[in-house]
C-alpha positions in Angstrom: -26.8 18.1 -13.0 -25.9 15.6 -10.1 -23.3 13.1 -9.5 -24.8 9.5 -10.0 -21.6 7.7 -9.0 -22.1 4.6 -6.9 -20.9 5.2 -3.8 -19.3 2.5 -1.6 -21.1 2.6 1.6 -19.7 4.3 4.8 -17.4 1.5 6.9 -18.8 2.2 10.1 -22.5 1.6 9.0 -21.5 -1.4 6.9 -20.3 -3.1 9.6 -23.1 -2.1 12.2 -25.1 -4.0 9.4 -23.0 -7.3 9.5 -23.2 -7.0 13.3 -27.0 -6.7 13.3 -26.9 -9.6 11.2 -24.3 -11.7 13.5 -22.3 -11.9 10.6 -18.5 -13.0 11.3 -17.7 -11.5 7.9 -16.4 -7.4 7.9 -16.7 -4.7 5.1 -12.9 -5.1 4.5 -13.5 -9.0 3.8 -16.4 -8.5 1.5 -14.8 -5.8 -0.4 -11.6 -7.8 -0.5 -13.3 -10.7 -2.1 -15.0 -8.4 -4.5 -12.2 -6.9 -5.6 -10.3 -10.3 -6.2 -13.3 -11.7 -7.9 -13.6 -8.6 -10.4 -9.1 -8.1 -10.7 -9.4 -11.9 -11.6 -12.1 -11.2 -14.9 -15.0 -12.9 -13.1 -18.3 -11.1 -13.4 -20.7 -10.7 -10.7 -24.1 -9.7 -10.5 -26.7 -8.6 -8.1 -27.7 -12.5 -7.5 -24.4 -14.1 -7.7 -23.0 -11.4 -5.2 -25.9 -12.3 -3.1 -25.6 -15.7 -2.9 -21.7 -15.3 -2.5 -22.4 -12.5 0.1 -24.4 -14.7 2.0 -21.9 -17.8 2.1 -18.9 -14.8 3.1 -21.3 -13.5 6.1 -22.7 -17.5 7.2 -26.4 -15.8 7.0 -29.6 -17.2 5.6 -31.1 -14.5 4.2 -30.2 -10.5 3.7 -32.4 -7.7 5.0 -33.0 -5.3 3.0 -30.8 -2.5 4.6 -28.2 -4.5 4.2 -29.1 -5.9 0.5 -28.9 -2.6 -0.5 -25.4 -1.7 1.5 -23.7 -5.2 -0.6 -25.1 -3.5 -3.9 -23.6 -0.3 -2.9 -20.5 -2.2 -2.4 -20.2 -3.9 -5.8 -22.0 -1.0 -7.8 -18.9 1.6 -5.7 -16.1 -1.2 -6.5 -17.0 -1.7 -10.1 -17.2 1.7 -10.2 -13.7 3.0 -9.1 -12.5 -0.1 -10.8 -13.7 0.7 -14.0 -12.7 4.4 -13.9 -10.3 6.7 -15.4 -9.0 8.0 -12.2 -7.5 5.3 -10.6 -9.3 6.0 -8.0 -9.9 2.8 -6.0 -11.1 3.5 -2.4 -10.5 0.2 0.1 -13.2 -0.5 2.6 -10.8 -0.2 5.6 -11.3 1.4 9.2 -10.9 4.8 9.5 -8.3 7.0 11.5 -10.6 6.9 14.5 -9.6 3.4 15.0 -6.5 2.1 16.1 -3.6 1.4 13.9 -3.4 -1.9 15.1 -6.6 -2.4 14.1 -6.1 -0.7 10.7 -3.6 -2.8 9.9 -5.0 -6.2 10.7 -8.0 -5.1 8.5 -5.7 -4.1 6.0 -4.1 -8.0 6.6 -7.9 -9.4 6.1 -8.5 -7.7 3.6 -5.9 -8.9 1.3 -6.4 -12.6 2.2 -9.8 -11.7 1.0 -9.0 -10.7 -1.6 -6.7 -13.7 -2.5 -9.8 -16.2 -1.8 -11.4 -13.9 -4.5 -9.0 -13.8 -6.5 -8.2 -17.6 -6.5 -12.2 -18.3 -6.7 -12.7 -16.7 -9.5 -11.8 -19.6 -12.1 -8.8 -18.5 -13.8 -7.6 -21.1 -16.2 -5.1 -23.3 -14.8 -2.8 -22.0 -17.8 -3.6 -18.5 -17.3 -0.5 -16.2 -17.8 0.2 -13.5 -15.7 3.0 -10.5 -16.7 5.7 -9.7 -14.1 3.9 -6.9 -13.2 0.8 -9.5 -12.4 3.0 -12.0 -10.3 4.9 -9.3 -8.3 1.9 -7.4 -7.1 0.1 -11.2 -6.1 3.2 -12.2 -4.1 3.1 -8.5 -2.5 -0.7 -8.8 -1.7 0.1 -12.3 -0.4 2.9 -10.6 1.9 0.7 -8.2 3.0 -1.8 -10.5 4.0 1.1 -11.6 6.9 1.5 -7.9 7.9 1.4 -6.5 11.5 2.1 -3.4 13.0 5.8 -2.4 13.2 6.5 -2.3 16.8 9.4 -0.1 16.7 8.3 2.6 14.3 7.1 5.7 16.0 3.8 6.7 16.0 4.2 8.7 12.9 6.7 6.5 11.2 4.1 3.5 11.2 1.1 6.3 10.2 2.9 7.3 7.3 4.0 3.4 6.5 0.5 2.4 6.9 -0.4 4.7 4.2 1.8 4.1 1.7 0.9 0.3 2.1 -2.8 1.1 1.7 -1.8 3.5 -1.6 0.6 0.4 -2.8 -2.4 -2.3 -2.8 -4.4 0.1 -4.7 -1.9 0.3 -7.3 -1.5 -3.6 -7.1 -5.4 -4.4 -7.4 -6.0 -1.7 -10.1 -2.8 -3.3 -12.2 -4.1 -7.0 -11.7 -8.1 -5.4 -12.7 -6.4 -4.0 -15.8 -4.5 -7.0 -16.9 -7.3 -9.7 -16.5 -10.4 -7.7 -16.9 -8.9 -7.2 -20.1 -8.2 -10.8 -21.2 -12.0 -12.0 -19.5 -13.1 -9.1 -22.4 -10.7 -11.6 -25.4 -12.6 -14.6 -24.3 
């Protein structure tokens, strides 16, 4: 028996993709918005991400390697989203690039996933738990993040990842709290 479990595709091909297409738009922005989208009870599908992915990436039309790379990247988010594991893997640069680097995607990634988020057409009344508000105003902090300067190498390593493990936590508790009340409506 095999594993069928989308899988999100690999960051460094993703983006070779967007470049190829002379998109401005990264991996880490798509899967941001994604991920805002979906945490904010929206439902996309194939078309609408299409459509949306081509207004992200300022392209008129998708290829088909990389029509098939954005439906690995929805089928992978909704995926992890919707598992047991909390297991949510963020589209981010690997340890081969620099941390500066890292963490300005990690920056991009969470203003993406605010514009999601806020796209997504939450009622105007829609109440949000403590737990909701806190981790928005922490992604919304994050998204001003830069590398700490004065850390050591392996201070601002280990910082970076507990940041990265942090928005996880935050995106999977605001995808529990309003995929939930998009299921009640």
């Amino acid at each position: 028996m095999t594993d069928t479990k989308p899988a999100l595709p690999a960051f460094d091909d993703f983006a070779d993709l967007l470049l190829q297409a002379k998109s401005l738009a990264s991996p880490t922005d798509l899967q941001g918005v994604v991920c805002g989208r979906l945490s904010a009870g929206a439902s996309l599908n194939q078309a609408s991400w299409h459509e949306l992915a081509k207004q992200l990436m300022d392209v008129e039309s998708l290829d088909p390697l990389l029509a098939q790379a954005l439906d690995d990247l929805l089928a992978g988010t909704v995926d992890e989203l919707q598992g047991e594991g909390f297991s949510l893997d963020l589209l981010l640069p690997g340890d081969h690039i620099g941390l500066d680097m890292r963490v300005q995607s990690l920056a991009g990634w969470c203003s993406s996933f605010l514009h999601g988020f806020g796209t997504a057409g939450l009622k105007g009344d829609a109440k949000f738990s403590a737990e909701a508000a806190e981790a928005l105003r922490d992604i919304a902090s994050l998204a001003q993040v830069e590398a700490d300067e004065s850390s050591t190498e392996q201070e601002a390593e280990a910082n970076y990842i507990e940041v990265v493990e942090y928005l996880r936590m935050a995106v999977l508790t605001l995808y529990l709290e309003f995929s939930r009340k998009a299921k009640m409506h």
